[in-house]
C-alpha positions in Angstrom: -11.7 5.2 9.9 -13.6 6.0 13.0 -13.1 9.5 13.7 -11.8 10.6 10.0 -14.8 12.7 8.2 -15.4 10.6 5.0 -18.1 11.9 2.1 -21.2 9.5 3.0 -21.5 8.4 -0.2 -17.5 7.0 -0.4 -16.7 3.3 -0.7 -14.6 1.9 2.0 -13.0 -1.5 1.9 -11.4 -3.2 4.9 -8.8 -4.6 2.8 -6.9 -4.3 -0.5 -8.7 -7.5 -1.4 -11.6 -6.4 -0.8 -10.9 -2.8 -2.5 -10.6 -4.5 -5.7 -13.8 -6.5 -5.6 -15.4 -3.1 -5.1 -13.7 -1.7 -7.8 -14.4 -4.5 -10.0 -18.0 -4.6 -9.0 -18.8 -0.9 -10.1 -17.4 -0.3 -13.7 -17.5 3.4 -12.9 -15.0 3.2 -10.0 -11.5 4.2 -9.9 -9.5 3.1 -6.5 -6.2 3.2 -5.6 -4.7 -0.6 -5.3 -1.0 -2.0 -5.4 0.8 -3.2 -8.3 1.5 -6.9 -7.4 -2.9 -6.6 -6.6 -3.7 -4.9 -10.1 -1.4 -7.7 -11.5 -3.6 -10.7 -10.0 -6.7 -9.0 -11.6 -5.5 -8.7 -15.0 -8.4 -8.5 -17.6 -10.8 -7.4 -14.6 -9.1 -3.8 -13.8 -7.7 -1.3 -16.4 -4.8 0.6 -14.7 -4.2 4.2 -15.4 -1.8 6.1 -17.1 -0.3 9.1 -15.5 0.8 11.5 -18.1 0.6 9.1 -20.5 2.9 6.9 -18.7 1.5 3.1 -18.3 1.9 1.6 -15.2 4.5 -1.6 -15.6 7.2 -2.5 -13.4 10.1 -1.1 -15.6 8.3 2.3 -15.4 7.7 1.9 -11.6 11.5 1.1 -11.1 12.6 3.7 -13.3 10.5 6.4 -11.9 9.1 7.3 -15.0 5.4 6.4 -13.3 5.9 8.1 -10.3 2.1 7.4 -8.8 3.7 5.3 -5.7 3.6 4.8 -1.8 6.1 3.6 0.6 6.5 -0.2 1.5 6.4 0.0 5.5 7.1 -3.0 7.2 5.8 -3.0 11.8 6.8 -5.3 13.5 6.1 -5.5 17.1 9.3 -6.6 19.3 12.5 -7.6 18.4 13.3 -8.6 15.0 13.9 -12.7 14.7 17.1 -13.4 12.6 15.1 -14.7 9.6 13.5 -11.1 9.6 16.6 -9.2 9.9 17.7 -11.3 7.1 14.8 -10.5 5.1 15.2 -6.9 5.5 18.8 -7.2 4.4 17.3 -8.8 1.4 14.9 -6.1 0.9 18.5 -4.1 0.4 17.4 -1.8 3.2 20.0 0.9 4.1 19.3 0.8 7.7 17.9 -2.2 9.7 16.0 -1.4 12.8 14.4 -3.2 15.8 11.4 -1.3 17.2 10.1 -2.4 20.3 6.8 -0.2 19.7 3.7 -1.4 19.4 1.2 -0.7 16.7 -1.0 1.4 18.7 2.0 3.3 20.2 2.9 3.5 16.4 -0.3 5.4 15.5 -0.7 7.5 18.8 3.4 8.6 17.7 2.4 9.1 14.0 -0.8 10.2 14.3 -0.6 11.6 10.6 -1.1 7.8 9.5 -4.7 8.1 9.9 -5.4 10.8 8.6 
């Protein structure tokens, strides 16, 4: 998180994987993972209720769990067919190619870090 000021004593993980082995390690933790990850670790992490709502994919699609965060998809240069298909798949209103990089991305959106 280089230049991000971050309490010394927080855990960092460089991936969601390895989030949830942190999490799983320390019974006192609580982290924020995906679904589909909580999911694969069934019996190993307890997900939360929010007001008293459980966390299942009918109450995810129905908004009725509204803990969530965006799916966002980079891509660097033009989208291959098979990718434009998957998007369309994805039921995606608008279908874009972006020929941005992913560092351009951050400098642009500089709110992603932080």
């Amino acid at each position: 998180m280089k230049d991000v000021n971050v309490r010394q004593d927080a855990i960092q993980a460089p991936t969601m994987g390895a989030l949830v082995a942190k999490i799983i390690e320390n019974k006192n933790a609580i982290g924020y993972a995906s679904f589909g990850i909580t999911n694969q670790n069934k019996g190993k992490l307890i997900p939360l209720k929010v007001d008293n709502i459980q966390p299942s994919e009918e109450n995810i699609l129905n908004k009725s769990y509204y803990i969530s965060r965006p799916l966002i998809i980079m891509k660097s240069g033009e989208l291959t067919k098979t990718e434009k298909y998957l998007l369309t798949c994805l039921n995606l209103k608008k279908v874009k190619s972006y020929k941005k990089t992913w560092d351009s991305f951050l400098y642009q959106n500089k709110s992603v870090n932080q």
